[in-house]
KOLNUDO-353377 format. One line per field, with one value per residue: residue number from 1; x, y, z of N, C-alpha, C, O, CB in turn; residue in three letters. Coordinates in steps of 0.05 Angstrom, whole numbers. Glycine has a CB too. Layout:
BEGIN
seq: [NUM  ...]
n_px: [X  ...]
n_py: [Y  ...]
n_pz: [Z  ...]
ca_px: [X  ...]
ca_py: [Y  ...]
ca_pz: [Z  ...]
c_px: [X  ...]
c_py: [Y  ...]
c_pz: [Z  ...]
o_px: [X  ...]
o_py: [Y  ...]
o_pz: [Z  ...]
cb_px: [X  ...]
cb_py: [Y  ...]
cb_pz: [Z  ...]
type: [ALA  ...]
//
This chain:
BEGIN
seq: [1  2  3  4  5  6  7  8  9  10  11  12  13  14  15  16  17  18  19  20  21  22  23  24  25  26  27  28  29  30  31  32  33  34  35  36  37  38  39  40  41  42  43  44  45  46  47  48  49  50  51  52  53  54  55  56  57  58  59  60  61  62  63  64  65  66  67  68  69  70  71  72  73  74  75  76  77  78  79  80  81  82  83  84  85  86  87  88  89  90  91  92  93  94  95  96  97  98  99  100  101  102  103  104  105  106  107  108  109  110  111  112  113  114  115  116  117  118  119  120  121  122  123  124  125  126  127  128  129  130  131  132  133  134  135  136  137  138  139  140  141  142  143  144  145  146  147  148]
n_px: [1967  1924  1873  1833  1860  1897  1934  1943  2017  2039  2027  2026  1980  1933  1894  1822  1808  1764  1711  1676  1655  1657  1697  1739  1766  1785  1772  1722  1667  1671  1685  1727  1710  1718  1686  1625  1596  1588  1609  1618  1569  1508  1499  1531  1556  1599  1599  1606  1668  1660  1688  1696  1662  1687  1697  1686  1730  1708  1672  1704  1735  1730  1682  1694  1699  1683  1656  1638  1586  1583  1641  1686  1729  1800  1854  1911  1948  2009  2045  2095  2104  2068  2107  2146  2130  2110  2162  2186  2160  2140  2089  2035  1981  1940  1892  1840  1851  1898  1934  1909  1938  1990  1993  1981  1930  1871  1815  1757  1771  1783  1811  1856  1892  1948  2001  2051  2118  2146  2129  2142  2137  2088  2031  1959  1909  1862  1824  1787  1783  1824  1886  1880  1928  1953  1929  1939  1985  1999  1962  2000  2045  2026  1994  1929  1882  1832  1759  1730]
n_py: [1788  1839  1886  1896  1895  1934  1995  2056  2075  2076  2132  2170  2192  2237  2243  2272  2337  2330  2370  2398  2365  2353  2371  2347  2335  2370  2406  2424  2456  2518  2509  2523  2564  2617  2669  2696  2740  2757  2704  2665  2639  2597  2589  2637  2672  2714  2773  2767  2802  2835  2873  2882  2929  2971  3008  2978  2954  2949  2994  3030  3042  3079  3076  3063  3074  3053  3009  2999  2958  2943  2948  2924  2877  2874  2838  2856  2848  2859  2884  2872  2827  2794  2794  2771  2719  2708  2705  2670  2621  2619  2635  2665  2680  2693  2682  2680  2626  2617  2654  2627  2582  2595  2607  2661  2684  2663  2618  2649  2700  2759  2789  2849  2886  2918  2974  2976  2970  2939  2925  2875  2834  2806  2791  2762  2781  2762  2789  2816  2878  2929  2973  3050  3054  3004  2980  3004  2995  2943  2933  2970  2934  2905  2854  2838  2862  2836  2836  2805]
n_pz: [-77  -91  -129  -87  -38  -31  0  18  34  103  137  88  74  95  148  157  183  239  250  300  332  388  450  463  419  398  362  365  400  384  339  301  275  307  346  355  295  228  201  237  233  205  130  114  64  29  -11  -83  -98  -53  4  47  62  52  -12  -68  -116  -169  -172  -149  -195  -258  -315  -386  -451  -513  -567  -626  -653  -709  -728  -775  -763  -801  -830  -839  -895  -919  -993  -986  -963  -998  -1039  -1028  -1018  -1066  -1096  -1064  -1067  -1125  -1139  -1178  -1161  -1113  -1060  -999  -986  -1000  -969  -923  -920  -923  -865  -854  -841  -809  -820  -818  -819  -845  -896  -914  -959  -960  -986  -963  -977  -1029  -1096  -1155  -1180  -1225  -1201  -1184  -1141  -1096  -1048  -993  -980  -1003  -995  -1029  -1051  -1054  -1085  -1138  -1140  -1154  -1202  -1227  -1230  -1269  -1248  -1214  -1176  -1137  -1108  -1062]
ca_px: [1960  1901  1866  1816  1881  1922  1933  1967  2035  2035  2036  2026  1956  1936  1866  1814  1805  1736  1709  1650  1654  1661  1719  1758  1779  1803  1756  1698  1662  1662  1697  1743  1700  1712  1673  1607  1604  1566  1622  1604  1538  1514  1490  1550  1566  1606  1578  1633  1678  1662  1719  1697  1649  1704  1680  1695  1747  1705  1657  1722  1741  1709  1671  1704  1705  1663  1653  1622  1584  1581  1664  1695  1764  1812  1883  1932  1980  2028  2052  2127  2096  2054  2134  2164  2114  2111  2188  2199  2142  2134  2058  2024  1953  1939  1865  1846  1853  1927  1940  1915  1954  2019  1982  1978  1896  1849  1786  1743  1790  1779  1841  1858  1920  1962  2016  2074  2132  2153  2117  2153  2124  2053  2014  1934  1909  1842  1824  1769  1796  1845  1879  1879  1956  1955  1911  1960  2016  1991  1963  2022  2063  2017  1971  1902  1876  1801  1749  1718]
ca_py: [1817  1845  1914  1891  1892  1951  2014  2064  2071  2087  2166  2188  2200  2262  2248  2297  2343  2334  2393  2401  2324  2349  2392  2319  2334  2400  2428  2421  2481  2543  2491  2539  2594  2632  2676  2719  2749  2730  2687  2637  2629  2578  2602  2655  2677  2741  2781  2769  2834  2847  2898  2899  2957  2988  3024  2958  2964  2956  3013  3053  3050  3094  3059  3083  3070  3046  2983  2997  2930  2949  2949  2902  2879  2859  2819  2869  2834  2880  2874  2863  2796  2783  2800  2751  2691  2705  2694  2643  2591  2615  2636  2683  2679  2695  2689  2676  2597  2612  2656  2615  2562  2603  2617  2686  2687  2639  2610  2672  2728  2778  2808  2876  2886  2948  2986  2976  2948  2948  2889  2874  2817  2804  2771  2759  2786  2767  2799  2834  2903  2940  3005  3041  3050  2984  2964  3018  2983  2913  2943  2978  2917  2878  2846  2850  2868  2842  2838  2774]
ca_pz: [-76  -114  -120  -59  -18  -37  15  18  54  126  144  72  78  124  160  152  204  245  262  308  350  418  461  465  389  400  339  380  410  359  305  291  257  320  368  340  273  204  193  241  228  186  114  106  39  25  -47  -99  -98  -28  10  76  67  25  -38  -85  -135  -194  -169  -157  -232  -284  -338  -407  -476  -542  -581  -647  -659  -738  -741  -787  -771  -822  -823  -857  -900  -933  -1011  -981  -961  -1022  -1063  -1010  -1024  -1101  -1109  -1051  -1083  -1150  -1144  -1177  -1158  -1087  -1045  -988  -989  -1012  -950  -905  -926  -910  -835  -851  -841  -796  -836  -812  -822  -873  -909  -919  -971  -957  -993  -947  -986  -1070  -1107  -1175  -1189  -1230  -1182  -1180  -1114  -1086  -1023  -981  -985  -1010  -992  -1054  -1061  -1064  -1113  -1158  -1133  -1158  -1231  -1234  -1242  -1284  -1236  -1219  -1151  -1143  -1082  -1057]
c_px: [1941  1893  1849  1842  1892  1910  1952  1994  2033  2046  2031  2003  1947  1905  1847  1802  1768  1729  1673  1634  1661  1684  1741  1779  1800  1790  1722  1683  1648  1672  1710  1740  1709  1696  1644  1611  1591  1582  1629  1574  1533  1502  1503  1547  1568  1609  1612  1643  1676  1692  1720  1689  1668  1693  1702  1712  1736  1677  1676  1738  1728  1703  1678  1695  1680  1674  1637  1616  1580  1623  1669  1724  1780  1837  1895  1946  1991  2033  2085  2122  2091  2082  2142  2146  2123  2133  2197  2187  2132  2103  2061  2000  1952  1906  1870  1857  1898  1947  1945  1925  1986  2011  1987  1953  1886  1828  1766  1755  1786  1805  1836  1886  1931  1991  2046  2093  2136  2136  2128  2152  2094  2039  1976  1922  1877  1843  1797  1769  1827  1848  1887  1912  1968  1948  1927  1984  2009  1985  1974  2037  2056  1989  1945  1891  1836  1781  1741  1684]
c_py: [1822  1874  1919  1900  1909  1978  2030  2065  2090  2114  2182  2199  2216  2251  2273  2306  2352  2347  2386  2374  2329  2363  2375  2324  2353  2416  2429  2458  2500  2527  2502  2561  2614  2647  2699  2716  2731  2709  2660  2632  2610  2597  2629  2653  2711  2746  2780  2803  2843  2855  2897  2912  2978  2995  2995  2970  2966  2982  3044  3054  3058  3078  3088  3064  3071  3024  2981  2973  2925  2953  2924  2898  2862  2857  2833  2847  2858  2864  2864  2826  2787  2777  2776  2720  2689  2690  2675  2613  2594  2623  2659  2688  2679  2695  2680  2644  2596  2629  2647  2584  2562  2618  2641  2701  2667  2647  2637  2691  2738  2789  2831  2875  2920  2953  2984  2956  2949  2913  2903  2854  2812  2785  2776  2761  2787  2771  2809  2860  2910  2961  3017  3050  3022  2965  2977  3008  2954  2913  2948  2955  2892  2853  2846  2844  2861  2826  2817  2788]
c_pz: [-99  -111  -96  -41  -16  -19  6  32  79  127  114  66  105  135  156  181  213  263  280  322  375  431  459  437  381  375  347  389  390  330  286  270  284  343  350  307  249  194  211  247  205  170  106  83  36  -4  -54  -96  -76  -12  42  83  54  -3  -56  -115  -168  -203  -167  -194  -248  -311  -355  -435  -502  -556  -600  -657  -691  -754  -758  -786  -791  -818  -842  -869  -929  -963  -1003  -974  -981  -1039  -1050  -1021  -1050  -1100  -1097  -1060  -1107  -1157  -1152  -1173  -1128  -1068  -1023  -969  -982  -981  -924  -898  -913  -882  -839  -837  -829  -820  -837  -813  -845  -875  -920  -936  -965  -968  -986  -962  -1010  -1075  -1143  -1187  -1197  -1213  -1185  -1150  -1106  -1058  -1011  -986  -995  -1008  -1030  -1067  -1058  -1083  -1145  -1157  -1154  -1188  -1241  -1243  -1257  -1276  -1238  -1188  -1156  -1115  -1086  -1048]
o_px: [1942  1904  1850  1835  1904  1886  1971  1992  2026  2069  2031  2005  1953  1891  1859  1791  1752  1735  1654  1611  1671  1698  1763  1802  1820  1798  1703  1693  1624  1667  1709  1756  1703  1692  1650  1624  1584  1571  1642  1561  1550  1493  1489  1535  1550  1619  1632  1628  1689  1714  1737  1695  1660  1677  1726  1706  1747  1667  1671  1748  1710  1721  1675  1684  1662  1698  1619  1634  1573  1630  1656  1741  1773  1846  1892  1954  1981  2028  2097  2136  2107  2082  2146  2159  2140  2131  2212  2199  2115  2094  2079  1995  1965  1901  1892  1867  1913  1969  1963  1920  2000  2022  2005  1954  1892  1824  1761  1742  1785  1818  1817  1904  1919  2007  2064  2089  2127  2134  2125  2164  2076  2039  1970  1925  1865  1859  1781  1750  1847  1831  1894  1917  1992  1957  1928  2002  2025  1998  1974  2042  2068  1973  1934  1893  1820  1790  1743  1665]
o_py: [1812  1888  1941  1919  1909  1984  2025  2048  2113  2120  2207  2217  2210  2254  2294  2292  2369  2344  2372  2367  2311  2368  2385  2316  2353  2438  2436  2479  2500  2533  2496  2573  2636  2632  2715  2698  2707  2695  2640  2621  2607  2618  2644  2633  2728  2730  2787  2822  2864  2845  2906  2920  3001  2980  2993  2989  2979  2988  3067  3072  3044  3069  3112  3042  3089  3020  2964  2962  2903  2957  2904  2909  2839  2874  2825  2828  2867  2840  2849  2807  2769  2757  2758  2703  2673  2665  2659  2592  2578  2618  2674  2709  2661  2718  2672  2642  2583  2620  2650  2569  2546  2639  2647  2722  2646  2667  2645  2707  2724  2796  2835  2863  2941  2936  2991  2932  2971  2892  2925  2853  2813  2761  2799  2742  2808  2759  2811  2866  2896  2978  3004  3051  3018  2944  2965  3012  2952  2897  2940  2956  2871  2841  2852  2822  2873  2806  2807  2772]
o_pz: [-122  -93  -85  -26  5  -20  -9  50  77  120  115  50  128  115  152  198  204  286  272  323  388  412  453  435  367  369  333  381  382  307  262  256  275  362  333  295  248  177  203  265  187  181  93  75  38  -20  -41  -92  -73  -17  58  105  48  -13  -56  -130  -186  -225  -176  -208  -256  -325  -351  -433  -505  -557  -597  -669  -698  -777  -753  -801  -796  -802  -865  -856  -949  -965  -1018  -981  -989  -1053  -1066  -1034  -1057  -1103  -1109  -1062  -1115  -1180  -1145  -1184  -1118  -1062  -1017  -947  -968  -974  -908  -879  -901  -876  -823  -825  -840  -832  -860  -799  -865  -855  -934  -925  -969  -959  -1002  -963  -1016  -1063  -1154  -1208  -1180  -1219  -1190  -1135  -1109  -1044  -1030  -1002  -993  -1014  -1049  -1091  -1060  -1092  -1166  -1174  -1172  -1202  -1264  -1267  -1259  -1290  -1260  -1179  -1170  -1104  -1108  -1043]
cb_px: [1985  1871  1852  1801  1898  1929  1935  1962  2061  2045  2079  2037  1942  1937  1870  1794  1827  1723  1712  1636  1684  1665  1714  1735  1758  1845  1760  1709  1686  1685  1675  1756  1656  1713  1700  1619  1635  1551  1640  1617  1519  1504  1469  1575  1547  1631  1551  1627  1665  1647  1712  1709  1646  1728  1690  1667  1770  1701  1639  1749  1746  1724  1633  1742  1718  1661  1648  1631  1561  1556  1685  1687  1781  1809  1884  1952  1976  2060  2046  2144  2075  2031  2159  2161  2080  2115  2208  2195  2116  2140  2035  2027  1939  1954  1838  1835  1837  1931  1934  1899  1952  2039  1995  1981  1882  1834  1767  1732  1820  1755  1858  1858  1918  1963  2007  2068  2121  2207  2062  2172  2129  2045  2026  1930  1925  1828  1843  1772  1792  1850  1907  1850  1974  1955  1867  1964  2024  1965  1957  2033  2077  2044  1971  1882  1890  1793  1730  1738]
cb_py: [1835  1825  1925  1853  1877  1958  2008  2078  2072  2071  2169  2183  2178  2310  2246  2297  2362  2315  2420  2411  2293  2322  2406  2283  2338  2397  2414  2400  2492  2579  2481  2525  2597  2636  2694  2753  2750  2744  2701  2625  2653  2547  2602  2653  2662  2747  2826  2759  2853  2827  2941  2908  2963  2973  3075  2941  2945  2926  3004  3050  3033  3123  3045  3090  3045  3070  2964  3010  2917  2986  2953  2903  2874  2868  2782  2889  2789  2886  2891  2884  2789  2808  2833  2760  2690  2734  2710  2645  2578  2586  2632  2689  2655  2721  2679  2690  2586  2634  2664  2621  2563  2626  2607  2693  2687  2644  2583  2673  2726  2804  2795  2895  2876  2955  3003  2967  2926  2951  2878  2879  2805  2794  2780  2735  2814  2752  2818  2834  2915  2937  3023  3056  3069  2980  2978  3047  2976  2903  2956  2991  2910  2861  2853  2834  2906  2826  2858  2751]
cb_pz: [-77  -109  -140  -53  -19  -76  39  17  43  145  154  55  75  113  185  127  205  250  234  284  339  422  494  463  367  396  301  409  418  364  285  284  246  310  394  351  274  170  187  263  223  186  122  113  17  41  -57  -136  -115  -14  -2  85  101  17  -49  -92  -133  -206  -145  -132  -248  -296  -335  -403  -474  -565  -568  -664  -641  -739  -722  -811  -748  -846  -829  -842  -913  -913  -1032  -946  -947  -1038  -1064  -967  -1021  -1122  -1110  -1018  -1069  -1154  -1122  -1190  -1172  -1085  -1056  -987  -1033  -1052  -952  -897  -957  -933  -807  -874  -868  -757  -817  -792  -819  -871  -932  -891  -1010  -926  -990  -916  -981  -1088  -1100  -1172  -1177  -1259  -1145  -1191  -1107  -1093  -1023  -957  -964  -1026  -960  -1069  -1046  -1054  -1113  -1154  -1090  -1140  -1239  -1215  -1226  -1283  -1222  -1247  -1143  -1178  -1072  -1024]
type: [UNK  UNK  UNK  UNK  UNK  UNK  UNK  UNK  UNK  UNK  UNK  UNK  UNK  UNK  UNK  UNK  UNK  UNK  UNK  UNK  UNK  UNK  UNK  UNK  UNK  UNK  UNK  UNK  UNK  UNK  UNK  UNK  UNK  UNK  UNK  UNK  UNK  UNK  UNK  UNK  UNK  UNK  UNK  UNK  UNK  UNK  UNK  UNK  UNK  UNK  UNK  UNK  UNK  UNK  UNK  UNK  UNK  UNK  UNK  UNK  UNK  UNK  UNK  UNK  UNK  UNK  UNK  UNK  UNK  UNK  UNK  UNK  UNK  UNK  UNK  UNK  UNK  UNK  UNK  UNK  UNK  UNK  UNK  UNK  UNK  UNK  UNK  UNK  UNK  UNK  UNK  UNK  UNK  UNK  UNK  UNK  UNK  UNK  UNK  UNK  UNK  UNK  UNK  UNK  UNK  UNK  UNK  UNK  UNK  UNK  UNK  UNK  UNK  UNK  UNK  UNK  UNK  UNK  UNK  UNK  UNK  UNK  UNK  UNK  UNK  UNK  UNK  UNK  UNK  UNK  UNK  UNK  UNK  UNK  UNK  UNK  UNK  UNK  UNK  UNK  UNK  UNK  UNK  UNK  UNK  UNK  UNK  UNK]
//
């Protein structure tokens, strides 16, 4: 036995059905598109989204919104986090290297620090932004809050 030789097993292979060989085949004739209609003709193609002559669903939906292409979004991370890191590994120095170390931040993500939370530890906080009860929060306990 070799790969020249090898079949498959009998019946588990379906035949493909040949359309358009004569009335003898039983797909012969219309070849099973039917009777009339642009859908047996050759060269059919029905337009994406087509309904049937129905008002298409993305013509019945109202175009909405806005997408200011001048926004900048930024990756909150709260000081309840920043308190949580400090004391669980001992750091005080924080950027964004150090964040995205603890998957807080992808490579391209800008950080935003925000207020949410007590920080009681001196920590070193580089960042993108800052809101500014957080930058008082961070001074406040010795720190130093400073932009990239």
């Amino acid at each position: 036995m070799n790969l020249s030789n090898l079949t498959p097993a009998k019946g588990s292979v379906k035949g493909t059905k040949r359309i358009g060989r004569g009335t003898g085949s039983g797909y012969g004739g219309t070849s099973t598109r039917g009777h009339k209609g642009a859908k047996s003709r050759s060269g059919y193609s029905k337009k994406v989204g087509f309904e049937g002559g129905q008002m298409p669903l993305q013509r019945r939906v109202p175009k909405f919104g806005f997408t200011s292409r001048n926004r900048v979004e930024y990756k909150a991370i709260n000081l309840s986090t920043i308190q949580k890191l400090a004391e669980k590994n001992s750091i005080s120095s924080f950027d964004h290297a150090a964040f995205q170390q603890f998957g807080l931040v992808g490579s391209k993500e800008l950080v935003k620090v925000l207020a949410d939370g007590v920080l009681s530890v001196k920590v070193d906080v580089k960042a993108h932004a800052f809101s500014e009860s957080a930058k008082l929060a961070i001074e406040a306990a010795g720190g130093s809050a400073t932009k990239l």
